[in-house]
C-alpha positions, 0 to 999 in steps of 0.5 A: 500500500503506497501512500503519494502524499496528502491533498493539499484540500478535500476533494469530498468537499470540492465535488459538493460545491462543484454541484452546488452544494454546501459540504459539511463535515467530515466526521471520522468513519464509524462515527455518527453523522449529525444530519436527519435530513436527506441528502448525499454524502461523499467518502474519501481517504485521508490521503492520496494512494498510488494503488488501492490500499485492500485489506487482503485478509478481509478479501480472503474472508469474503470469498469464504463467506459467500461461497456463490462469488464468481469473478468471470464466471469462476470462483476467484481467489483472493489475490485474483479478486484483489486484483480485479477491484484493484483495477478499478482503483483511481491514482491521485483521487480521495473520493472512494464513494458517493451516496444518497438518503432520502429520508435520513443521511445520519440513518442511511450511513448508519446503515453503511457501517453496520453492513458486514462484508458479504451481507445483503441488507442494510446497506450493500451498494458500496460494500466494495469500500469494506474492502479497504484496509484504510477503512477505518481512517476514512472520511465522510462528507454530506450536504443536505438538499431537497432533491437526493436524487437530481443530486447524486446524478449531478456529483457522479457526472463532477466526478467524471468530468474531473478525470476526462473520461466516458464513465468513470465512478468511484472506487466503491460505486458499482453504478452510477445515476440510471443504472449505468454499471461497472463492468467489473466481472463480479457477480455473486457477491452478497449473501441471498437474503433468504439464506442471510441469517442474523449475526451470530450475537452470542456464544452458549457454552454447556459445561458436562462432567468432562468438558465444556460443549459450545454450540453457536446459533444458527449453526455457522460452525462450519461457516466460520471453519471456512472463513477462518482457513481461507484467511489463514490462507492469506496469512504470511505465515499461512496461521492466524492467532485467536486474536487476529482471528477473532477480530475478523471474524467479528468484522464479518459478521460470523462471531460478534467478538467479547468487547471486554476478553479479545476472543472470548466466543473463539476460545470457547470454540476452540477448547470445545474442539470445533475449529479445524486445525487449530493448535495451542502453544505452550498450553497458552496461545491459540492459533489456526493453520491453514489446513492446505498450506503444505500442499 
């Protein structure tokens, strides 16, 4: 990931006032957004980046996720599907998203945040941006209007009159005002809405006169399994710690993590002995293999 400096000013807020619109803002990403009204709202990176700065292990986990992704046609890997997003990225430009709301830009927002890579609903339009490893470093921009619509439509023609060429969208937008799309080559990409069931939001663990029993709702066991190998996959050192683990997993919307013990649910799992090639160091330290990595 190479950063090539910061712009000297915002280029959220430069678009907003090209279409004549009053920007407001920024607020840092996660953070709500104090606007109920309608209107369109800008993400941006803190900074210009050379090459689109992915987070390769949330790829991995997205691929495992939502088994029905097809890059192609075909089942891509990660780097083959880091490779295709990356294509679309644009060098010299913070501007990664443009949204509307037509009732509530706070809720609308809100509802950006809370979609898990992979996830239908609330909000999956941009779920490219989960992509990014700067995500949490991102900047969001808004501006009220009367009119969300007319005013998105006029932001994604600034945009492509800003880089002097046919159809030209932000990273993270896969269409444009009517309906004009990507050709990206990426298909299958969220999870059907019907087979999407609620995060896992606890972890029940049973105790027996021999050891403890874990059983996770909704019967994601063999789910997390899978996300777990294909991001151990992605590791350096092809395993992941219960830490790392546990933190992407909760960032997929598999394993909400304990917000007081890092990795609470997980070790609960592990010491019940339903995570596939995991190991214990020294009788302290969890970590999961990649089961393929020799071969």
């Amino acid at each position: 990931m190479r950063s090539i400096g910061r712009s000297s000013a915002s280029s959220a807020a430069s678009l907003l006032r090209a279409v004549g619109l009053v920007p407001q803002g920024p607020v840092a990403w996660g953070s709500r957004v104090p606007c109920d009204a309608p209107g369109v709202y800008v993400i941006e990176t803190p900074e210009l980046f050379a090459r689109a700065p992915l987070d390769h292990a949330a790829i991995a986990g997205w691929l495992a996720r939502v088994p029905t992704l097809r890059l192609d046609g075909v089942h891509p890997t990660a780097e083959q599907l880091a490779d295709r997003l990356g294509a679309f990225w644009i060098a010299g430009e913070t501007v990664v998203y443009v949204g509307l709301a037509g009732t509530s830009i706070a809720k609308r927002v809100r509802q950006f945040y809370r979609t898990a890579l992979g996830d239908p609903r609330p909000h999956a339009g941009g779920h490219w941006l989960k992509t990014l490893a700067v995500r949490d470093r991102l900047h969001v921009w808004w501006a009220e209007t009367g009119d969300p619509d007319a005013a998105e439509a006029s932001l994604f023609d600034a945009f492509a009159e800003r880089h002097g060429r046919g159809l030209v969208l932000p990273f993270a937008n896969r269409e444009g005002a009517g309906r004009a799309r990507k050709a990206h080559g990426i298909t299958g990409s969220t999870l059907d809405r019907e087979a999407a069931a609620p995060a896992v939001r606890h972890v029940i663990t049973e105790r027996s006169a021999n050891r403890p029993s874990t059983t996770t709702p909704g019967g994601r066991i063999a789910q997390i399994n899978a996300a777990l190998q294909q991001l151990a996959g992605a590791a350096p050192e092809k395993q992941l710690s219960a830490v790392d683990a546990a933190r992407e997993l909760d960032r997929m919307g598999l394993l909400p993590d304990s917000r007081t013990r890092a990795a609470k649910p997980l070790r609960h799992m592990l010491r019940a002995g339903q995570i596939e090639h995991a190991y214990q160091e020294n009788g302290f330290r969890w970590f999961i293999r990649c089961g393929r990595a020799s071969g």
